[in-house]
Legacy VTK file of the C-alpha trace (Angstrom):
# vtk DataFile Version 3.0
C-alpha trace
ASCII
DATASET POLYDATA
POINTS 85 float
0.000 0.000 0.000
2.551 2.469 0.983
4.822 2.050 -2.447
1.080 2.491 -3.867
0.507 6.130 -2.345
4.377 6.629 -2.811
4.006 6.052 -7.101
0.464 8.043 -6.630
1.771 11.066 -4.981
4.638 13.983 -6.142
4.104 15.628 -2.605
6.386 12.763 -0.295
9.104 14.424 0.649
10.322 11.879 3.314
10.112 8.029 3.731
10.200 6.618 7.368
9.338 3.177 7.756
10.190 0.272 9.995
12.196 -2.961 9.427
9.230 -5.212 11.096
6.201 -4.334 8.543
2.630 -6.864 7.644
2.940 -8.588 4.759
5.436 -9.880 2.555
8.003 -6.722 2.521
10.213 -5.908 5.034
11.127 -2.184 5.909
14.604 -3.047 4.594
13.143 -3.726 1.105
10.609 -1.167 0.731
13.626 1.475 1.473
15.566 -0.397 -1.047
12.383 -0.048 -3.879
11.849 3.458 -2.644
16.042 4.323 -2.992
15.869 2.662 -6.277
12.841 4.347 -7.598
13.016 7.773 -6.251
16.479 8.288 -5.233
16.037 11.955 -4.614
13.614 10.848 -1.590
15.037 10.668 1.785
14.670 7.430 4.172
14.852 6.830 7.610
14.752 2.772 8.757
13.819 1.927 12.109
13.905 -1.179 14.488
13.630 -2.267 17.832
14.338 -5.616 16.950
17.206 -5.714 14.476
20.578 -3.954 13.866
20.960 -4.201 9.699
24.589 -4.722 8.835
25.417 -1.170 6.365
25.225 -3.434 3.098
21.668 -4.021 4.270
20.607 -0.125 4.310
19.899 1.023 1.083
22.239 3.640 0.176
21.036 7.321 1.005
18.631 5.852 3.673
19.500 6.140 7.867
18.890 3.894 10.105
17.767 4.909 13.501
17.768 2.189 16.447
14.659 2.142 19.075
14.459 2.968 21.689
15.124 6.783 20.828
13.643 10.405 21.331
11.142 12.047 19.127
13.675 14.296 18.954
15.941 12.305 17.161
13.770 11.595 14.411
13.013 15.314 13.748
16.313 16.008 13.794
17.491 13.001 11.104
14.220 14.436 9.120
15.168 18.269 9.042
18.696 17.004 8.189
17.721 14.982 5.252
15.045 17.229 4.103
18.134 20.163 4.392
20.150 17.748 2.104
17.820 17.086 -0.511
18.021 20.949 -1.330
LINES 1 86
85 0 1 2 3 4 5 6 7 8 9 10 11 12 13 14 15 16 17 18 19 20 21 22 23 24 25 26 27 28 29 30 31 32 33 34 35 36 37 38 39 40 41 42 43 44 45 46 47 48 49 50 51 52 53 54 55 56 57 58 59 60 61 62 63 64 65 66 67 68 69 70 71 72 73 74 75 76 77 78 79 80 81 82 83 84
């Protein structure tokens, strides 16, 4: 659903999406679709569960480790919105 409103939308300016998802795609490959398909949008990975190895992240995308602050995740956001410009 999400790569759905992602190809049906020009107004996502920011992917953030967990590792541990329903269904048949992991976070991990969704950021790797998204990377490959709009490379100029920013991701953010996150899990509680897991620690990806760096191969695993697609490239471009950050992965952020829960537990962690809200404030963390603005802060990642605002830095790859900043970098997109």
């Amino acid at each position: 659903d999400a790569h759905t409103v992602l190809e049906e939308s020009e107004r996502i300016s920011l992917v953030v999406t967990d590792i541990s998802m329903p269904g048949s795609v992991d976070g991990l490959l969704f950021g790797t679709v998204v990377a490959e398909s709009h490379p100029a949008i920013p991701i953010i990975i996150m899990s509680g569960v897991s620690q990806p190895d760096d191969r695993d992240v697609p490239p471009g995308a950050t992965f952020i480790a829960k537990p962690f602050k809200a404030t963390l995740l603005v802060e990642e956001a605002k830095l790859l919105l900043a970098q997109r410009h």
